[in-house]
GURO-746046 format. One record per atom (N, C-alpha, C): residue in one letter; residue number from 0; x, y, z. Coordinates in steps of 0.05 Angstrom, whole numbers. Layout:
# GURO-746046
+------+-----+--------+--------+--------+
: type : seq :      X :      Y :      Z :
+------+-----+--------+--------+--------+
:    A : NUM :      X :      Y :      Z :
...
+------+-----+--------+--------+--------+
//
This chain:
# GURO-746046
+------+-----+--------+--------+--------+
: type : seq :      X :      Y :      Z :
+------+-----+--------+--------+--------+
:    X :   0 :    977 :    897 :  -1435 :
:    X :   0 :    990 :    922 :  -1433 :
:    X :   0 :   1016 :    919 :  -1416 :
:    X :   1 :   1042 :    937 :  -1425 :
:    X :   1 :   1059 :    925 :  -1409 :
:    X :   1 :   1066 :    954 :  -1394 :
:    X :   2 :   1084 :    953 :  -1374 :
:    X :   2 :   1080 :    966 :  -1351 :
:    X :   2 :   1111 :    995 :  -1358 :
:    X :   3 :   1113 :   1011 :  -1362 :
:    X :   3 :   1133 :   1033 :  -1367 :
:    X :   3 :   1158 :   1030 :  -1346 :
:    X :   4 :   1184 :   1042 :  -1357 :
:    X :   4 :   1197 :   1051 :  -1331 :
:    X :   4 :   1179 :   1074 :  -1311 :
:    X :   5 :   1188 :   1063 :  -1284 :
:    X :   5 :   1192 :   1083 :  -1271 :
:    X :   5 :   1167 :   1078 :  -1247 :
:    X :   6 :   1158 :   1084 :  -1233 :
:    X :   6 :   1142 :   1086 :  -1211 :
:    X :   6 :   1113 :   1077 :  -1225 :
:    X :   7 :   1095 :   1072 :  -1207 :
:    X :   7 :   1064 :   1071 :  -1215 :
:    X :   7 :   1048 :   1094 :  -1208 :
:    X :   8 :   1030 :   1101 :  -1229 :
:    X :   8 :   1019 :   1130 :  -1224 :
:    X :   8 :    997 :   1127 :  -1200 :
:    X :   9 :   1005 :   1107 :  -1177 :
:    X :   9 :    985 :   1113 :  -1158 :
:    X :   9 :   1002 :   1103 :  -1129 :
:    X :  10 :    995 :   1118 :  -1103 :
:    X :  10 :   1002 :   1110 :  -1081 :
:    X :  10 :    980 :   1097 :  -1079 :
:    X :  11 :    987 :   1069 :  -1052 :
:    X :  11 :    960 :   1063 :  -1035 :
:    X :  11 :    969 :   1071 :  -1015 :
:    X :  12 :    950 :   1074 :   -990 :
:    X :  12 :    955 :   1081 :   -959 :
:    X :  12 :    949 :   1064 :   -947 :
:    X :  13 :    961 :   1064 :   -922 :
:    X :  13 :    950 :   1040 :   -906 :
:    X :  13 :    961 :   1056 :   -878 :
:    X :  14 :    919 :   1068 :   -858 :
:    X :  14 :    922 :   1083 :   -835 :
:    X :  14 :    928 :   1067 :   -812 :
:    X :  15 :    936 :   1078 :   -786 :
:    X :  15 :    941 :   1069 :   -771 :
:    X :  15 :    936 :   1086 :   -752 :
:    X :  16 :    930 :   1077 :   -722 :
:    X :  16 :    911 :   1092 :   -703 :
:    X :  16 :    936 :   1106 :   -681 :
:    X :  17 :    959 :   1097 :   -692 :
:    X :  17 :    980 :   1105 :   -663 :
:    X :  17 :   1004 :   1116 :   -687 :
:    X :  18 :   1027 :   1130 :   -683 :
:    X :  18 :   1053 :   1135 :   -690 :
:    X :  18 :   1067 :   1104 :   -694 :
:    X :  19 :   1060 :   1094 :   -673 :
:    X :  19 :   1082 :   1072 :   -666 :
:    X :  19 :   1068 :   1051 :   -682 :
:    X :  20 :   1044 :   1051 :   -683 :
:    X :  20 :   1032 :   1031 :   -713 :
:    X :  20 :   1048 :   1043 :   -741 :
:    X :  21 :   1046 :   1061 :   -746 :
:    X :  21 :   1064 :   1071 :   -763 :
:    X :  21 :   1099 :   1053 :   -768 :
:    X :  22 :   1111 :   1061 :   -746 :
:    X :  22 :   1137 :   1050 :   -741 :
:    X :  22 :   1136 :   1018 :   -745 :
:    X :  23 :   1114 :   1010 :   -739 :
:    X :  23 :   1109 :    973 :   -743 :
:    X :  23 :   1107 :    960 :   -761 :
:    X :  24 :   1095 :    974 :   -777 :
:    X :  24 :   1084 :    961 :   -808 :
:    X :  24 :   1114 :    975 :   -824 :
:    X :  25 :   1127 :    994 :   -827 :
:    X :  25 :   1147 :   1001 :   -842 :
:    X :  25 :   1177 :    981 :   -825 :
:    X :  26 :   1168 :    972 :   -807 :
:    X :  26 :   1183 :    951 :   -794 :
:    X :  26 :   1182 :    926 :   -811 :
:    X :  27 :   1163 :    918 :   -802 :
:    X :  27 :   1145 :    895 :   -827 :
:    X :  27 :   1157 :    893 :   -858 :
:    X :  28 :   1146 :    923 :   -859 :
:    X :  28 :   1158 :    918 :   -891 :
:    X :  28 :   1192 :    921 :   -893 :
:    X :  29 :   1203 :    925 :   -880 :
:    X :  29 :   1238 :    925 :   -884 :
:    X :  29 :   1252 :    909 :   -877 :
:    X :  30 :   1235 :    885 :   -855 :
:    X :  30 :   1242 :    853 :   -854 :
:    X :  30 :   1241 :    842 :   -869 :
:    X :  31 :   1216 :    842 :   -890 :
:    X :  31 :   1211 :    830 :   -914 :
:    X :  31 :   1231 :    839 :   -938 :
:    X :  32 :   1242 :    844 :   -932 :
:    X :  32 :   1252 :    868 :   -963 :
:    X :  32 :   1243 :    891 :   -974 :
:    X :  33 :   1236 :    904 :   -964 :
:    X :  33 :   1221 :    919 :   -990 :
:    X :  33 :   1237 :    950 :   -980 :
:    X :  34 :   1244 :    965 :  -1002 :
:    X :  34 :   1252 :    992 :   -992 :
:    X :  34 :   1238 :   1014 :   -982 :
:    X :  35 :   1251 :   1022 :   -959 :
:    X :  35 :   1230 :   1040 :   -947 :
:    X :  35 :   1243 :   1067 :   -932 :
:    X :  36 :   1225 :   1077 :   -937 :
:    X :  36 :   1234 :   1108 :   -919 :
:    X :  36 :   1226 :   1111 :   -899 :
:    X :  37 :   1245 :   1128 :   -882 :
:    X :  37 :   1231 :   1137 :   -849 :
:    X :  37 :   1216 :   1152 :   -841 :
:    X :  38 :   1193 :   1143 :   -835 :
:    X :  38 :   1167 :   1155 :   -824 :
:    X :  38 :   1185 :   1188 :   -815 :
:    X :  39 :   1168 :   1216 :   -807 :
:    X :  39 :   1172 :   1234 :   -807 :
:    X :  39 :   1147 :   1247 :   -795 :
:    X :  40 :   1153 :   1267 :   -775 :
:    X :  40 :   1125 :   1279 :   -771 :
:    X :  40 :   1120 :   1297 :   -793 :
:    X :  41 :   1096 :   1305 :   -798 :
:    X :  41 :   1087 :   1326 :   -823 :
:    X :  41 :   1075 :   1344 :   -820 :
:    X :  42 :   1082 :   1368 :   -838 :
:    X :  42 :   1068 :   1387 :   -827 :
:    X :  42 :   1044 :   1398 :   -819 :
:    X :  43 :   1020 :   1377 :   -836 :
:    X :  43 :    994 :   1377 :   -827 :
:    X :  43 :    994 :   1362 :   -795 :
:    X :  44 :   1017 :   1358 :   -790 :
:    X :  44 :   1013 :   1343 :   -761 :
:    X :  44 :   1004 :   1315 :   -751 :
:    X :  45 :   1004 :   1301 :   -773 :
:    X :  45 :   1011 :   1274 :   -774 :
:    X :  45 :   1044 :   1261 :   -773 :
:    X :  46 :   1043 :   1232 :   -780 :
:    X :  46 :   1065 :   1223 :   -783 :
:    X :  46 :   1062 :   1206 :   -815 :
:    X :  47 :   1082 :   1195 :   -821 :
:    X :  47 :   1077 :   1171 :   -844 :
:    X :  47 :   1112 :   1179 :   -852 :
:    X :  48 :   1106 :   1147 :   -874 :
:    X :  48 :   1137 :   1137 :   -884 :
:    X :  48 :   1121 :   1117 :   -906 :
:    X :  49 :   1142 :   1112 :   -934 :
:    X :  49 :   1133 :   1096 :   -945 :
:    X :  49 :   1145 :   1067 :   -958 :
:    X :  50 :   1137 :   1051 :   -969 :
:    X :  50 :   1150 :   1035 :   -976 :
:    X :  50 :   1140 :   1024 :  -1004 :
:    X :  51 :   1156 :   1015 :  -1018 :
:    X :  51 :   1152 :    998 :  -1048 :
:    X :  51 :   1143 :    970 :  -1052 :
:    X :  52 :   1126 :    956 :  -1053 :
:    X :  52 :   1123 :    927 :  -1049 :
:    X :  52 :   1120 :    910 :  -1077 :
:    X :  53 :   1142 :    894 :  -1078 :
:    X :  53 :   1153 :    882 :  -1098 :
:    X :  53 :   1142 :    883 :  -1117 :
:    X :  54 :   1116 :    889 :  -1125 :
:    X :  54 :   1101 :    891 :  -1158 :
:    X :  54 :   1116 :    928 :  -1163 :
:    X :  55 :   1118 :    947 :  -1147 :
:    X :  55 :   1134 :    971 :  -1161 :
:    X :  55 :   1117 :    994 :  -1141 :
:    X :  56 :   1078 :    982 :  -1133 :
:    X :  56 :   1069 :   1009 :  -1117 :
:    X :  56 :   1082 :   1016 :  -1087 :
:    X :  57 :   1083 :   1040 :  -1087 :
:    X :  57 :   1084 :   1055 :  -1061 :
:    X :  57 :   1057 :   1052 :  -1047 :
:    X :  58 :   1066 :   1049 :  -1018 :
:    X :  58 :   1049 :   1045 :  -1006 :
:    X :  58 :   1056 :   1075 :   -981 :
:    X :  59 :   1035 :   1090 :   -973 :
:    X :  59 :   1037 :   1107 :   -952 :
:    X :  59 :   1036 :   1094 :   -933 :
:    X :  60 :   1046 :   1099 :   -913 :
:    X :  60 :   1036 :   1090 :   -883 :
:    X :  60 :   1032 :   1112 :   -861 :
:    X :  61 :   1009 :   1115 :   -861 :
:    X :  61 :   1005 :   1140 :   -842 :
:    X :  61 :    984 :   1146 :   -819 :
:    X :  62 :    989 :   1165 :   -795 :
:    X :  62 :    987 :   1173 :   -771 :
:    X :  62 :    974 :   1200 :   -775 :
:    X :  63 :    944 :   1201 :   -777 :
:    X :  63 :    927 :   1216 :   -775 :
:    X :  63 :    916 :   1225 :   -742 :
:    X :  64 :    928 :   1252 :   -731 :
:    X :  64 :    917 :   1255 :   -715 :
:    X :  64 :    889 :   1271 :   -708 :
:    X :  65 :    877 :   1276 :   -729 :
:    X :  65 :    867 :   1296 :   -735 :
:    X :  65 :    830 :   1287 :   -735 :
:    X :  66 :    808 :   1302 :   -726 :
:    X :  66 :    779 :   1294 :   -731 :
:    X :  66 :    774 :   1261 :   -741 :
:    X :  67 :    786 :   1271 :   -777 :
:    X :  67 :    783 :   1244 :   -796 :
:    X :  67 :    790 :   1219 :   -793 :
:    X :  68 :    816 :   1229 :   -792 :
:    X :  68 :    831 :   1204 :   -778 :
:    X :  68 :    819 :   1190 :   -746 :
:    X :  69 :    813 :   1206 :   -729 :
:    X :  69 :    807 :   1190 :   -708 :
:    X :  69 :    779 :   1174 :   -714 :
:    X :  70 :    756 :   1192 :   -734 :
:    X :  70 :    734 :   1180 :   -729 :
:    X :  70 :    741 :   1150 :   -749 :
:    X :  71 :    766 :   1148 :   -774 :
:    X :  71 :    765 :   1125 :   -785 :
:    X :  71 :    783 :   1109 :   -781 :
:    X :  72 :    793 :   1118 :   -756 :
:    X :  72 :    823 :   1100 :   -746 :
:    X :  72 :    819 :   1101 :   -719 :
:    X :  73 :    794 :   1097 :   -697 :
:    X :  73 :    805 :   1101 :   -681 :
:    X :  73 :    825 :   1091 :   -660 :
:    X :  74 :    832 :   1101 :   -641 :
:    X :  74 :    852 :   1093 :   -623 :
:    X :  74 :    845 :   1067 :   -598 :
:    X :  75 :    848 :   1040 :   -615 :
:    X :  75 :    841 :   1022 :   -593 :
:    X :  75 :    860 :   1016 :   -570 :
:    X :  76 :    891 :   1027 :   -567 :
:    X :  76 :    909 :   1017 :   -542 :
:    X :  76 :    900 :   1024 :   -524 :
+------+-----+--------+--------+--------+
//
């Protein structure tokens, strides 16, 4: 099967337990190359930013402050 123009019909995520983990990994990925956007707080009151990694998927990167997020991310600093 060959692959269409245009984006892939799926994000992946990848959580992180701090803001500034956030800022690290979209660091990561924009040393490497890859295009990326600037993290942002959101209105559910998180943070995240994303990036494209050379096969075409978007990847989320995000800052759950919230119940869920803490019980599956928690905060080891």
């Amino acid at each position: 099967m060959r692959r269409g123009v245009g984006l892939a019909p799926v994000t992946l995520a990848h959580n992180c337990p701090t803001p500034a983990g956030v800022d690290e990994v979209l660091d990561r990925a924009r040393a490497a190359g890859a295009d990326v956007s600037t993290a942002t707080r959101r209105e559910w009151g998180g943070y995240s930013g994303y990036f494209a990694d050379p096969a075409g998927f978007r990847w989320e990167v995000a800052y759950n402050p919230g119940d869920i997020g803490r019980l599956v991310m928690p905060d080891t600093h």
